[in-house]
LOTORTI-216702 format. One record per residue (C-alpha): residue number from 1; residue in three letters; x, y, z. Coordinates in pm, whole numbers, plus 50000, padded with zeros to 5 digits. Example, Ala and Ser with C-alpha at 12.3 -4.5 7.8 and 13.67 -1.06 7.14 Angstrom:
<sites>
+-----+-----+-------+-------+-------+
!   i !  aa !    px !    py !    pz !
+-----+-----+-------+-------+-------+
!   1 ! ALA ! 51230 ! 49550 ! 50780 !
!   2 ! SER ! 51367 ! 49894 ! 50714 !
+-----+-----+-------+-------+-------+
</sites>
This chain:
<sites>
+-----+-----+-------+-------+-------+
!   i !  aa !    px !    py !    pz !
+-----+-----+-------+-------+-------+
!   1 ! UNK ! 63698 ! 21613 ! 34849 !
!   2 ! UNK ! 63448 ! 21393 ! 35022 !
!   3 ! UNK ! 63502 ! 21229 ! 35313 !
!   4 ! UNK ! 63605 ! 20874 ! 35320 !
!   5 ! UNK ! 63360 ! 20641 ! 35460 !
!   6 ! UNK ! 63519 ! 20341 ! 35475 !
!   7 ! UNK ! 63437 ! 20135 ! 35795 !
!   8 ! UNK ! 63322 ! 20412 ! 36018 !
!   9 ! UNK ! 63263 ! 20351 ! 36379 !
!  10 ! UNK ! 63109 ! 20571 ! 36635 !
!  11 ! UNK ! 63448 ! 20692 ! 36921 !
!  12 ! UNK ! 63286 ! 20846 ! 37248 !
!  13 ! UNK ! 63245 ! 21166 ! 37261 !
!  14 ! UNK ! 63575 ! 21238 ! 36977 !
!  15 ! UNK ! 63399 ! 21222 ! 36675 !
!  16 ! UNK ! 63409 ! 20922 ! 36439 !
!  17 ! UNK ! 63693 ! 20745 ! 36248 !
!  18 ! UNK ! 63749 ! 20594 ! 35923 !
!  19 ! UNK ! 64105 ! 20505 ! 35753 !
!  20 ! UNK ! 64187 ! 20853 ! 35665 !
!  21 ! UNK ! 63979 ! 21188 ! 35544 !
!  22 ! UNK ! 63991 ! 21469 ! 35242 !
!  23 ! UNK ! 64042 ! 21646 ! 35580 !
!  24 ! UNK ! 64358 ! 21464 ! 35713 !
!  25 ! UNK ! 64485 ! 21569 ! 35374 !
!  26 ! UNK ! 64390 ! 21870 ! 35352 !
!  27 ! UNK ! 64596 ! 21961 ! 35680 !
!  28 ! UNK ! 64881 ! 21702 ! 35649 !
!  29 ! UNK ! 64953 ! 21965 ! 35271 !
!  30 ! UNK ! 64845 ! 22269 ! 35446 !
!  31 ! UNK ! 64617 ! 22304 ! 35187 !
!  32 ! UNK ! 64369 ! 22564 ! 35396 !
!  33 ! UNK ! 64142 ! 22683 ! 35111 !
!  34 ! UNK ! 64058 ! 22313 ! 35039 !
!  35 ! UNK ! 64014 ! 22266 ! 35452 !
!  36 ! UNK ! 63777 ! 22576 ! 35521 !
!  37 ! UNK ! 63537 ! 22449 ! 35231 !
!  38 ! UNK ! 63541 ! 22081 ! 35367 !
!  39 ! UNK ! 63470 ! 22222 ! 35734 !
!  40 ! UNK ! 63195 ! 22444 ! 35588 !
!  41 ! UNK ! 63052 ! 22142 ! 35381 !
!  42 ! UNK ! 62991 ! 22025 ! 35746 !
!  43 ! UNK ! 63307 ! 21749 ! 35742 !
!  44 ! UNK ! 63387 ! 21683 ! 36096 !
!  45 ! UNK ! 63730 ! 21795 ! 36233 !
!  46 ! UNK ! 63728 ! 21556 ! 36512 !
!  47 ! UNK ! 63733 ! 21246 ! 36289 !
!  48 ! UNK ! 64033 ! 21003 ! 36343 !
!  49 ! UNK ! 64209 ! 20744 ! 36165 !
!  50 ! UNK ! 64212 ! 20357 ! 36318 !
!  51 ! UNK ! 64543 ! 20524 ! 36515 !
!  52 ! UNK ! 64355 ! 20796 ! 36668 !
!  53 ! UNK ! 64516 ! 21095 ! 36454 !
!  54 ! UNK ! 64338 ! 21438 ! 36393 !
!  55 ! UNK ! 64330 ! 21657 ! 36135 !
!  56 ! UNK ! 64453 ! 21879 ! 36405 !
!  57 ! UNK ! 64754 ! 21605 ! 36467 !
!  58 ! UNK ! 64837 ! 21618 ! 36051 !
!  59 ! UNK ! 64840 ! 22028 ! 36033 !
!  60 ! UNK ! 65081 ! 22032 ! 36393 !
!  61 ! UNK ! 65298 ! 21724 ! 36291 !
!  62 ! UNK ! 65376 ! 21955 ! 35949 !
!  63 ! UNK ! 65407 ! 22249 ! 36075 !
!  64 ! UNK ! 65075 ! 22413 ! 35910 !
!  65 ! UNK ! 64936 ! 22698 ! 36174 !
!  66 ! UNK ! 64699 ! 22844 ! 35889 !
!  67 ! UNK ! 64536 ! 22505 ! 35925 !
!  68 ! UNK ! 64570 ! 22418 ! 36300 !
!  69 ! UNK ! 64359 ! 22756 ! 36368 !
!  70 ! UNK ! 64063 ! 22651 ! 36168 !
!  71 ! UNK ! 64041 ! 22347 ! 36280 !
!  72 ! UNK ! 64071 ! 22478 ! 36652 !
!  73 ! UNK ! 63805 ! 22757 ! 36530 !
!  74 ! UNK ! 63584 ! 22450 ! 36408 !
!  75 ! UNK ! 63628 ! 22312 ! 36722 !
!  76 ! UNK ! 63885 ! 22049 ! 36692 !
!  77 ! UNK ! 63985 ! 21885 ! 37069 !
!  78 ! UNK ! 64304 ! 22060 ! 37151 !
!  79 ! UNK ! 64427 ! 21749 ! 37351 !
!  80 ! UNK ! 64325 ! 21423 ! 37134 !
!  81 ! UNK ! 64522 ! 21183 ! 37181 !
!  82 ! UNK ! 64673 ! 20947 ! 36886 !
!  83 ! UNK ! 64718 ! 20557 ! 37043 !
!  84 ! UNK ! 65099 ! 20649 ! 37103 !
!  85 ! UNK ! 65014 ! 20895 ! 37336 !
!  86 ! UNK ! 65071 ! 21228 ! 37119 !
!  87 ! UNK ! 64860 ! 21530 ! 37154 !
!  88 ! UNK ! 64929 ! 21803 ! 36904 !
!  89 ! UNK ! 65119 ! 22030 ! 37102 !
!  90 ! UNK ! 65334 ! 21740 ! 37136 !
!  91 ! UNK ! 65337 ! 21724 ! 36711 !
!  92 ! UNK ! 65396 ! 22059 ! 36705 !
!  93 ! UNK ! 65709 ! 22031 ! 36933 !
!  94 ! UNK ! 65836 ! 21776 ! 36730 !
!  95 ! UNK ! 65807 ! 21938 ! 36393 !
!  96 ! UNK ! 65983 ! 22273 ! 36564 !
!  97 ! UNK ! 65685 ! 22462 ! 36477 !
!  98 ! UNK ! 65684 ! 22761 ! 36710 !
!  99 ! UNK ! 65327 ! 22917 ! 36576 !
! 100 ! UNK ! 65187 ! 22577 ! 36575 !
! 101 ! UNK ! 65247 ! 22542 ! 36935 !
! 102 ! UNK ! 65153 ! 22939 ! 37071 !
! 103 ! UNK ! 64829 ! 22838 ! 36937 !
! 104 ! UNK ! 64787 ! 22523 ! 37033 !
! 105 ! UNK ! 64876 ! 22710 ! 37425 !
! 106 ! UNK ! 64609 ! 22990 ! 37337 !
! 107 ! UNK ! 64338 ! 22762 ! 37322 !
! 108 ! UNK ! 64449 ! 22535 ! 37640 !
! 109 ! UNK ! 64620 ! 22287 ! 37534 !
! 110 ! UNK ! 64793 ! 22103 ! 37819 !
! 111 ! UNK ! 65176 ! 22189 ! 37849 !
! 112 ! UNK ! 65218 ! 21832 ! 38071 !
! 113 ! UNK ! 65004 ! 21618 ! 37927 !
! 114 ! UNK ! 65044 ! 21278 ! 38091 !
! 115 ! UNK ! 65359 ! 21058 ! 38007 !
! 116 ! UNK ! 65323 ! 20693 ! 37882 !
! 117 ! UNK ! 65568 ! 20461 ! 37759 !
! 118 ! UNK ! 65506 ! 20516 ! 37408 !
! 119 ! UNK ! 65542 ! 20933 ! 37392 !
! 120 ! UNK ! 65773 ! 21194 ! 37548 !
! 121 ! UNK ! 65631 ! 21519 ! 37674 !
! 122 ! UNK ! 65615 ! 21844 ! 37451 !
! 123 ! UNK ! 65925 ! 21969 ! 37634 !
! 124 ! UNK ! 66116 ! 21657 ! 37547 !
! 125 ! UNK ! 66013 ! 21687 ! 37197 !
! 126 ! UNK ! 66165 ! 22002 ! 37206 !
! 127 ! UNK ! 66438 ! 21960 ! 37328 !
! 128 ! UNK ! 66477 ! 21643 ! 37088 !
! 129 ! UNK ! 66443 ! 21914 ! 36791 !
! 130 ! UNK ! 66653 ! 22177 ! 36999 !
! 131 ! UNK ! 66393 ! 22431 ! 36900 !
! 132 ! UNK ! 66516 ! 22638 ! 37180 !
! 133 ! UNK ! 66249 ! 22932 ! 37133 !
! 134 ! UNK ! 65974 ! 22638 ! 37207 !
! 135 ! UNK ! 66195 ! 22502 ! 37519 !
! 136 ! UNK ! 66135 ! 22877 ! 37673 !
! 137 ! UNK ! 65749 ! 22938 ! 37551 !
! 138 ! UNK ! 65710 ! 22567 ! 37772 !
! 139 ! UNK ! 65907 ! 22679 ! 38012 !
! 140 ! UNK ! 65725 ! 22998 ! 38060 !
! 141 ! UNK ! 65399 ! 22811 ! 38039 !
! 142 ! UNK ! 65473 ! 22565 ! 38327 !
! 143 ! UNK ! 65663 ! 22294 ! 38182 !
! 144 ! UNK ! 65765 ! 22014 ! 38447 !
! 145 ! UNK ! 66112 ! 22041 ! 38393 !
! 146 ! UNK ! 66172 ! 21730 ! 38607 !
! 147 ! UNK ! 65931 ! 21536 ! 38359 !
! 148 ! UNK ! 66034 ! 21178 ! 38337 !
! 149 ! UNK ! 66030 ! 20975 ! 38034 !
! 150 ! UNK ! 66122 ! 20580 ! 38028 !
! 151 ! UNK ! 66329 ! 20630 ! 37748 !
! 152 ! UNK ! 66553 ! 20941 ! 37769 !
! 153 ! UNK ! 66476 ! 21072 ! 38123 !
! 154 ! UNK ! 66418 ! 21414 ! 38252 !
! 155 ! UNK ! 66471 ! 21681 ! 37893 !
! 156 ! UNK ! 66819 ! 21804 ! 38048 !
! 157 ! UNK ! 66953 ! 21480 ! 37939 !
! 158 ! UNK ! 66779 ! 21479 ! 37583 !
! 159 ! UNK ! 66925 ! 21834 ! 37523 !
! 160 ! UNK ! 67294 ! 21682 ! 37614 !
! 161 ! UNK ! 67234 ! 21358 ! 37439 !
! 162 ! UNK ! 67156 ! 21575 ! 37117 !
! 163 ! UNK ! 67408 ! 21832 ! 37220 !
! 164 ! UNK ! 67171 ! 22085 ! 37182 !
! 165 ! UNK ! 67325 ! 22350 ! 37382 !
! 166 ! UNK ! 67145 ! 22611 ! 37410 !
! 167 ! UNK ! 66812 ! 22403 ! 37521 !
! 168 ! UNK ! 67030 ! 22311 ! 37798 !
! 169 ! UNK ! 67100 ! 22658 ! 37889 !
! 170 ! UNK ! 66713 ! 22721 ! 37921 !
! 171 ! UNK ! 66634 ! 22433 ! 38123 !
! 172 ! UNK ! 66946 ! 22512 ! 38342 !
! 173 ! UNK ! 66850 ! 22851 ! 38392 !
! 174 ! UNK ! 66457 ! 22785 ! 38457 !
! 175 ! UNK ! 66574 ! 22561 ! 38749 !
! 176 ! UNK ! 66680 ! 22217 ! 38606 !
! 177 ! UNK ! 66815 ! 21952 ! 38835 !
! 178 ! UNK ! 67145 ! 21927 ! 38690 !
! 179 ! UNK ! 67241 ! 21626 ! 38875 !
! 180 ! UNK ! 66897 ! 21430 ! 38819 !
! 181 ! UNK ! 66979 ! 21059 ! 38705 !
! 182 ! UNK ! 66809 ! 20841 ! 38533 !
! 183 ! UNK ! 66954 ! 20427 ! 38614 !
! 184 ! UNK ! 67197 ! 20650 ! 38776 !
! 185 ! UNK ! 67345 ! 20844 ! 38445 !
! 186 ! UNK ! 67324 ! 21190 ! 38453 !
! 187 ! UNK ! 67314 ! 21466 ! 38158 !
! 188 ! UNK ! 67710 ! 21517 ! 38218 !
! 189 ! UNK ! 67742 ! 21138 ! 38087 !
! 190 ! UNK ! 67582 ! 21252 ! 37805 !
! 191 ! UNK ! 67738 ! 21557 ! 37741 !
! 192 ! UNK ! 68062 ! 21314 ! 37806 !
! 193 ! UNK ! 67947 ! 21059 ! 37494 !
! 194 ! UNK ! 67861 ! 21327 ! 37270 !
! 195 ! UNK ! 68269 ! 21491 ! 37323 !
! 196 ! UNK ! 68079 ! 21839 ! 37343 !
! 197 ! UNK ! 68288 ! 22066 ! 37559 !
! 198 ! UNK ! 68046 ! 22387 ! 37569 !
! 199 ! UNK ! 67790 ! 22150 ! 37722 !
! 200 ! UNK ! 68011 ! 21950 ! 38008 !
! 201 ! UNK ! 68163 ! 22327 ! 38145 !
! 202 ! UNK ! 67798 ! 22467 ! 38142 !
! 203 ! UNK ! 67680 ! 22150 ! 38360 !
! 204 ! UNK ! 68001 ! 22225 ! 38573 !
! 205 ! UNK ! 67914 ! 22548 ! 38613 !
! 206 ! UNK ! 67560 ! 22469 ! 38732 !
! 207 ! UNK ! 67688 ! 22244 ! 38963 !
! 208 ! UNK ! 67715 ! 21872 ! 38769 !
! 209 ! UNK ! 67894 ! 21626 ! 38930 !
! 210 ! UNK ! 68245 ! 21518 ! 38761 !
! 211 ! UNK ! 68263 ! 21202 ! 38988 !
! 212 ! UNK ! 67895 ! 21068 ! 38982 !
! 213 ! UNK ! 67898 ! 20687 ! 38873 !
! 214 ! UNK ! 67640 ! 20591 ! 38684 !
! 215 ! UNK ! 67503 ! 20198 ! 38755 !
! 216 ! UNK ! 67796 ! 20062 ! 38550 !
! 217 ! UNK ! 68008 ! 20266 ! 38828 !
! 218 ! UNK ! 68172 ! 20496 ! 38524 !
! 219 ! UNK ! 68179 ! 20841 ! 38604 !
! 220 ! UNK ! 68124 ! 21108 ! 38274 !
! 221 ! UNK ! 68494 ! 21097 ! 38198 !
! 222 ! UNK ! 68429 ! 20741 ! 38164 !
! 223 ! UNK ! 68255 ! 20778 ! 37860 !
! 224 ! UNK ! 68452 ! 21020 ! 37647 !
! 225 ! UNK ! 68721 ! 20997 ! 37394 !
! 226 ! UNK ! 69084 ! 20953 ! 37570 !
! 227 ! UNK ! 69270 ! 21255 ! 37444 !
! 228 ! UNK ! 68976 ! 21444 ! 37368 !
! 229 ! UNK ! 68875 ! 21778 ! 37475 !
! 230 ! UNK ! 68611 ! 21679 ! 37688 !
! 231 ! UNK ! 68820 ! 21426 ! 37838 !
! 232 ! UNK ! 69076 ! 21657 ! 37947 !
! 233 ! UNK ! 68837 ! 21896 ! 38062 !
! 234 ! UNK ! 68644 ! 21677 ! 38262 !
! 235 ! UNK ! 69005 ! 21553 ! 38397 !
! 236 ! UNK ! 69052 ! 21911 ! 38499 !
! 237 ! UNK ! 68752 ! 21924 ! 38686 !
! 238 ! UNK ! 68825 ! 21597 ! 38859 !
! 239 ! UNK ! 69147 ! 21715 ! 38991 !
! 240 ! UNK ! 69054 ! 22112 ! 39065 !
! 241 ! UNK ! 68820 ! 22149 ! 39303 !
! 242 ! UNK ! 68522 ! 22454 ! 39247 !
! 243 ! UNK ! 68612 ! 22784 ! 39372 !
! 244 ! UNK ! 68395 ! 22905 ! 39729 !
! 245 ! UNK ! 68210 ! 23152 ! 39431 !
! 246 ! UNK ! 68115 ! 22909 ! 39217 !
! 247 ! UNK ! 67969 ! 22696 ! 39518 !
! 248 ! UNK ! 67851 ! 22943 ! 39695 !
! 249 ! UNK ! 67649 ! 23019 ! 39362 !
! 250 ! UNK ! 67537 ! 22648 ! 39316 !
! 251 ! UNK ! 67441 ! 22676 ! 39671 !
! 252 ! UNK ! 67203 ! 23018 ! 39628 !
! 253 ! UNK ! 67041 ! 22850 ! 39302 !
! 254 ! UNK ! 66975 ! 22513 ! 39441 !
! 255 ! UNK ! 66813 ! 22665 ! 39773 !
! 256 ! UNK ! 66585 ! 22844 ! 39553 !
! 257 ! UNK ! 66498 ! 22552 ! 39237 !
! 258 ! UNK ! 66274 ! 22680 ! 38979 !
! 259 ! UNK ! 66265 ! 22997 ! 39195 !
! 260 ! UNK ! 66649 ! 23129 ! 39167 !
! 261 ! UNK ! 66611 ! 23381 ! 38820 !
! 262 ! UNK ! 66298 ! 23552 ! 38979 !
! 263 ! UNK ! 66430 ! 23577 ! 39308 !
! 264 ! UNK ! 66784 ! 23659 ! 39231 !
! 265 ! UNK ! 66598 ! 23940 ! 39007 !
! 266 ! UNK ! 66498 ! 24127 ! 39379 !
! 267 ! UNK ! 66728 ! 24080 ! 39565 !
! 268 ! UNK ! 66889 ! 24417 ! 39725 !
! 269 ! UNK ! 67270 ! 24349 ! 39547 !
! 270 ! UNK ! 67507 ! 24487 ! 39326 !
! 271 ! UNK ! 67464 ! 24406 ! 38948 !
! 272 ! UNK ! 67764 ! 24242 ! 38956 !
! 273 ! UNK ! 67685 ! 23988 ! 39188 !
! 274 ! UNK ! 67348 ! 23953 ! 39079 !
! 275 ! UNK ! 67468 ! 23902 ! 38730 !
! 276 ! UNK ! 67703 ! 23612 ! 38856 !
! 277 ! UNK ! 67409 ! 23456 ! 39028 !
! 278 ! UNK ! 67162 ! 23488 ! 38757 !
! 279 ! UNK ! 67478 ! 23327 ! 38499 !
! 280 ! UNK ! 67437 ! 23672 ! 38290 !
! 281 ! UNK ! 67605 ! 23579 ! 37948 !
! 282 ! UNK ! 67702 ! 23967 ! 37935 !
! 283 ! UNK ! 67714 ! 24144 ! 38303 !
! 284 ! UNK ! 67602 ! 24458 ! 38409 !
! 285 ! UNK ! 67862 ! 24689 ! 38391 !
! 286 ! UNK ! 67992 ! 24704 ! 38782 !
! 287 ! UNK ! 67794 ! 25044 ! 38992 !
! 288 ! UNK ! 67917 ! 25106 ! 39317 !
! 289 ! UNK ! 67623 ! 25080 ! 39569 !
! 290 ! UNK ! 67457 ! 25384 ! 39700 !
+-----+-----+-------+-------+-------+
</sites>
């Protein structure tokens, strides 16, 4: 359980590193017992690997809070950085580890960390998982929603691209640009590719545009299976213009961004229109107004 010294060298103010530590394995097996005795032998929690990775990266990456919150007690950095550009919240996103990442929150870890061209943001990696109870915890703790990675763009169009539904719901509802593009291609191309139906009438319905061309010029329909459902739905949409509701509703939400839930939540109205604003799954039961 000692720690290995092979070719230490001194790393600012982050501690030192070596290849890799009784302490990196300790909290890569969630093997706590073994990690409280090496922190109280006086190991340090801040020492990295030649690719910059914690103990704290090893305990988020699989999923071991037990561990993450004595190192964070020890006073591991919450927002270390390995040389891709991953903090541990973003670890914790990716491994769908939901205590991992409160935690991580609790003791200030950044929710936007920078982007670089090498990582996605901890809302991406959610949405990459579809761990939809993290997409709403980042959500609720200021995630950029608009944050824009090289590789996969804002997280709308990760959710579609992995046809996680429901992730799209929550960035929809939080105020989501549904029609943001990235080279042009927005999420309702994806949802398109992926011949998910759920996801292209929820973009629809938030306002997604059936006829935007992408750089190719190919609009969503473009992309999906002739004769499939998506195709014919997104056919149907071409050809059926939105009703003066549904834009009036796109109108209200757009107006009001990352606003609209919070707002719409005061307003002076009828459930029944408020629950049509707000996209209610299950609406108030209709009250006449006194």
């Amino acid at each position: 359980m000692e720690v290995t010294a092979a070719r230490r060298s001194f790393l600012c103010d982050i501690g030192f590193w070596a290849d890799r530590t009784a302490l990196h394995e300790a909290a890569s097996h969630g093997r706590a017992l073994q990690l409280k005795q090496l922190i109280e032998s006086g190991a340090s929690v801040n020492m990295v690997t030649v690719d910059n990775i914690t103990p704290l990266h090893e305990a988020c990456i699989q999923a071991h809070p037990n561990c993450a919150r004595l190192l964070l007690e020890a006073g591991a950095q919450v927002d270390v950085r390995t040389i891709h550009g991953s903090t541990p919240l973003c670890n914790a996103c990716a491994s769908g580890s939901l205590e991992c990442a409160k935690l991580l929150l609790e003791y200030g870890a950044k929710v936007n960390p920078s982007l670089t061209a090498l990582t996605a943001s901890p809302l991406h990696e959610a949405c990459i998982r579809g761990n939809v109870d993290i997409v709403r915890l980042l959500i609720a703790s200021g995630a950029q929603l608009e944050a824009y990675d090289v590789h996969f763009g804002p997280p709308l169009h990760i959710a579609c691209a992995k046809e996680h539904v429901d992730c799209a719901r929550e960035l929809l509802h939080a105020g989501a640009n549904v029609n943001s593009a990235k080279f042009h291609e927005t999420a309702l191309h994806h949802a398109a590719r992926v011949d998910t139906v759920d996801l292209t009438e929820l973009l629809v319905e938030f306002g997604g545009n059936v006829h935007a061309s992408d750089n190719l010029g190919r609009k969503p329909r473009d992309y999906s299976t002739p004769g499939s459902a998506s195709e014919t739905c997104l056919r149907f949409y071409e050809s059926i213009p939105l009703s003066l509701q549904q834009l009036c509703r796109i109108r209200v939400r757009r107006m009001l961004g990352t606003r609209a839930q919070e707002v719409i939540g005061q307003l002076d109205i009828s459930h029944r229109i408020r629950s049509f604003l707000q996209y209610s799954e299950r609406p108030a039961p209709l009250q006449t107004d006194t």
